[in-house]
N, C-alpha and C positions, 0 to 999 in steps of 0.2 A: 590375527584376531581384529575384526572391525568394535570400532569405538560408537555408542549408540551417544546419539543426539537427544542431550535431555536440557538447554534450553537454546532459545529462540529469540535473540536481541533486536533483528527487525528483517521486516518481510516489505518487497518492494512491487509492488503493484502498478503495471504500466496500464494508464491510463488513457484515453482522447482526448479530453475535453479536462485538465487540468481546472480550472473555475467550479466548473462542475461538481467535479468530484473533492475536490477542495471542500465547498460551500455542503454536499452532504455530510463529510465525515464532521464538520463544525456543527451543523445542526442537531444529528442524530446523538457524534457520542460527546462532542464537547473537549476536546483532548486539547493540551498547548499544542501551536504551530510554535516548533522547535526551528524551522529551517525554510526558506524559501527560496527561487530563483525561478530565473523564467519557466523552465522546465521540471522544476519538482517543488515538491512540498514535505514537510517529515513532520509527522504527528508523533508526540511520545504518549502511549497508554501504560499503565500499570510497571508492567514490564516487559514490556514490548513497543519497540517504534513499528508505525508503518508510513513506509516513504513512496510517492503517488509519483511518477518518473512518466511524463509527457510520450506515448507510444514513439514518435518518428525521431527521438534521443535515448530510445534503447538500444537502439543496432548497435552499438559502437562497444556497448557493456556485454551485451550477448554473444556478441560475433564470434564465430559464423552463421551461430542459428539466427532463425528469424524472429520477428516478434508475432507469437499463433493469434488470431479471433478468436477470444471466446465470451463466453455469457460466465457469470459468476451469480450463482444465489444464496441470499446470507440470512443465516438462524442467528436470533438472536433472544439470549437469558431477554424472557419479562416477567416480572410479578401481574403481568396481564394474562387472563385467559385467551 
């Protein structure tokens, strides 16, 4: 019998442009920086961290896979129309 996955403590998100992507999650959602180093950053939301992990310092976490290109698009709750 498989055990289902009902929560989610933190999701790692490899990034390029660390600064970057830093400087949006600060702007848009506002969350503490719990954590930094050259290569990562770890926001804590609610109840969930998300930790922003520099693409060419994931190989070593993934390996053997690679790290894939992709495009990400994000919904977000607004009391805006």
């Amino acid at each position: 019998m498989s055990k289902s996955m009902k929560n989610v403590e933190c999701i790692t998100l490899f990034v390029d442009d660390l600064r970057l992507s830093k400087a949006f999650n600060q702007n848009v959602f506002d969350p503490p920086l719990v954590y930094e180093d050259d290569n990562s950053a770890v926001f804590n939301f609610e109840n969930l961290s998300i930790k922003l992990l520099v693409s060419s310092a994931a190989h070593e976490l993934i390996e053997p896979a690679t790290v894939a290109v992709t495009k990400v698009a994000l919904a977000l709750n607004s009391p805006f129309p």
